[in-house]
N, C-alpha and C positions, 0 to 999 in steps of 0.2 A: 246979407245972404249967408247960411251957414255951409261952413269950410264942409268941404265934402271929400276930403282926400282921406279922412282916420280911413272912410268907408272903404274906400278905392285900397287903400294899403292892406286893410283885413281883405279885402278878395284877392289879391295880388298874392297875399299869402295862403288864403286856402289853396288857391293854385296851385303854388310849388307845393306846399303837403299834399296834396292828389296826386301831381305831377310826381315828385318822390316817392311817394307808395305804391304808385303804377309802377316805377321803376324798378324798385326791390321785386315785385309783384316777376317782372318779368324775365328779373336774373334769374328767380328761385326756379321759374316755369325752363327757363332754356334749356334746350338738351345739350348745348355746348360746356355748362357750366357739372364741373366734376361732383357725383356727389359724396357725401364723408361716408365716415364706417357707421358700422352698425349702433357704438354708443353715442350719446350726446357730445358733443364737444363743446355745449353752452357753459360749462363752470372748469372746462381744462384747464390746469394749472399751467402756464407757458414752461416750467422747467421741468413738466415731466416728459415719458416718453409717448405719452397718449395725443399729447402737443403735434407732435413729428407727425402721428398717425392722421391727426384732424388735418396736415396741413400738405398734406403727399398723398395723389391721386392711386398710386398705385398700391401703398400702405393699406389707403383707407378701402381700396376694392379687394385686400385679401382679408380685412377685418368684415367687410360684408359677406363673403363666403366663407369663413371662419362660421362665424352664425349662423349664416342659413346649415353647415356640414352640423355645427353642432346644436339646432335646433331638433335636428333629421335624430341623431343620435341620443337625444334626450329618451326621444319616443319610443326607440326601440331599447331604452337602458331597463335591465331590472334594478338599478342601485342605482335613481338620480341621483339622490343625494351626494352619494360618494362621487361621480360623475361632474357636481358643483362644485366639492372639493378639490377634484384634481384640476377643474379649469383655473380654479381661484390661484391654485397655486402655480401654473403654467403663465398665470396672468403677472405672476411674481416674477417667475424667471423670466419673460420676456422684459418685463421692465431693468433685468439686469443690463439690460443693452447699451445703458448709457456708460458703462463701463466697456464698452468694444472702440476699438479705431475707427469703427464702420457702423456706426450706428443704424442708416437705415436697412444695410446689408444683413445685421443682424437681426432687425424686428423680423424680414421679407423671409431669413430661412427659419427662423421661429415661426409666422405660421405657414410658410410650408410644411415643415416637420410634423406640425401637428394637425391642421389639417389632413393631410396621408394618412397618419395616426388614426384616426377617427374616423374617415372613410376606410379605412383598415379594419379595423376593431369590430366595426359593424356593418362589414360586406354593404358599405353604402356604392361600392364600384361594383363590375364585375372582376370576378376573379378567376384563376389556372388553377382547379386542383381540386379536393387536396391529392397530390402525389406523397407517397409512401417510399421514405427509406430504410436502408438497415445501415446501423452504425456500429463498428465495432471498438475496440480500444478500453471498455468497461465491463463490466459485470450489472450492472445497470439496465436502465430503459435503449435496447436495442433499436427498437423503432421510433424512428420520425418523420412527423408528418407534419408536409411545406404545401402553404397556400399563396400562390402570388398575385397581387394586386401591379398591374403595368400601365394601369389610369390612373394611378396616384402621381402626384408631384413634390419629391423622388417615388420611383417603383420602390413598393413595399415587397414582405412576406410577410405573414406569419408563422412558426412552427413551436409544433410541440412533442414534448417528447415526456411523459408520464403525465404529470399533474402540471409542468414547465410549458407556459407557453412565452415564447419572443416577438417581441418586435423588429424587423432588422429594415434597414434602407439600404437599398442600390449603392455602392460607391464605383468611383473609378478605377477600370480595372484593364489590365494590356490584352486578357483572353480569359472568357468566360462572363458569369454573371457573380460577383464577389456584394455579398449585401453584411452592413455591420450592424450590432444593435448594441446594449447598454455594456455588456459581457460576454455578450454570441456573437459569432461568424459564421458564415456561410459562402462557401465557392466552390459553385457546379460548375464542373468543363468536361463534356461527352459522358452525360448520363452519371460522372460520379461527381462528390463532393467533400471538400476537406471543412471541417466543420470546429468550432470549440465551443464548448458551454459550458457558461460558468465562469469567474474569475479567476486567472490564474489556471486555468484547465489547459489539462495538454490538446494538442488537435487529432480528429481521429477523422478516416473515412470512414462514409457515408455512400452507400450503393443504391441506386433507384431500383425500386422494387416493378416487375412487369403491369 
């Protein structure tokens, strides 16, 4: 009589291959299982810091809203191009991270930062304003004019004052609204504000205009 088990062991093992595929099949379908950011993490290198991102639920969900903010922001750019430049290289500075004590503290305010940035830039939130100041302290652009975004994550502005426009973020402050950017400040308390712009610039007040 011919052995009949090769046969029996080939089905025993289709089995578990279906049976495993069902399985993968089902983790991918779960809504429990977290999913990654927006790049691939099939050829992550484990010592980068993309690694961290593929492998941290809450990383990889501001890399998915990273992309969607700057999917939004492509479409309304007149200069993609330059727009792919600065992501490219924002993509640089965040990878500096692996130089922080905090590594994953530092990927999470990296895009924070730039996310706001981007919803900033291209009124993807709603915004306050613009409100008009007069500034004095110069012979200069007298007037500036501040837009505030309070749906970003920090509350942004934007202001500008001639052809100057800034970025500034929310910081912590004992009274008022104090936002800082690269070289600029800003802090309103009761309709005025003490302001500097430019590096090394002295501070001047800033009157809201009616």
């Amino acid at each position: 009589m011919r052995d009949k088990r090769p046969a029996a062991r080939q089905i025993l093992s289709l089995t578990a291959l279906l049976a495993g595929f069902s399985a993968v099949v089902a983790y991918a379908n779960d809504p429990e299982t977290p999913p990654g950011p927006a790049f691939s993490c099939a050829s992550v290198d484990d010592t980068r810091i993309e690694h961290m991102i593929c492998t941290d639920a809450t990383l990889a969900a501001l890399d998915r809203k990273l992309g969607s903010v700057y999917a939004q922001a492509r479409v309304l750019s007149n200069t993609g191009s330059a727009l792919k430049v600065e992501q490219r290289g924002w993509i640089k500075g965040r990878n500096e991270c692996w130089k922080d004590e905090d590594e994953t503290a530092c990927i999470a305010s990296a895009y924070r930062l730039r996310i706001a940035e981007l919803q900033a830039r291209y009124h993807l939130v709603a915004a306050t304003g613009p409100i008009r100041f007069t500034c004095g302290g110069d012979t200069g652009n007298r007037t500036m004019v501040v837009t505030f975004f309070t749906d970003t994550d920090p509350p942004t502005l934007l202001a500008r004052r001639g052809q100057d426009i800034s970025l500034m973020f929310l910081q912590p402050s004992a009274s008022g609204a104090k936002y800082a950017g690269r070289n600029e400040s800003f802090w309103e308390h009761h309709g005025e504000a003490r302001v500097t712009w430019g590096y090394g610039a002295p501070e001047i007040s800033c009157r809201k205009l009616p």
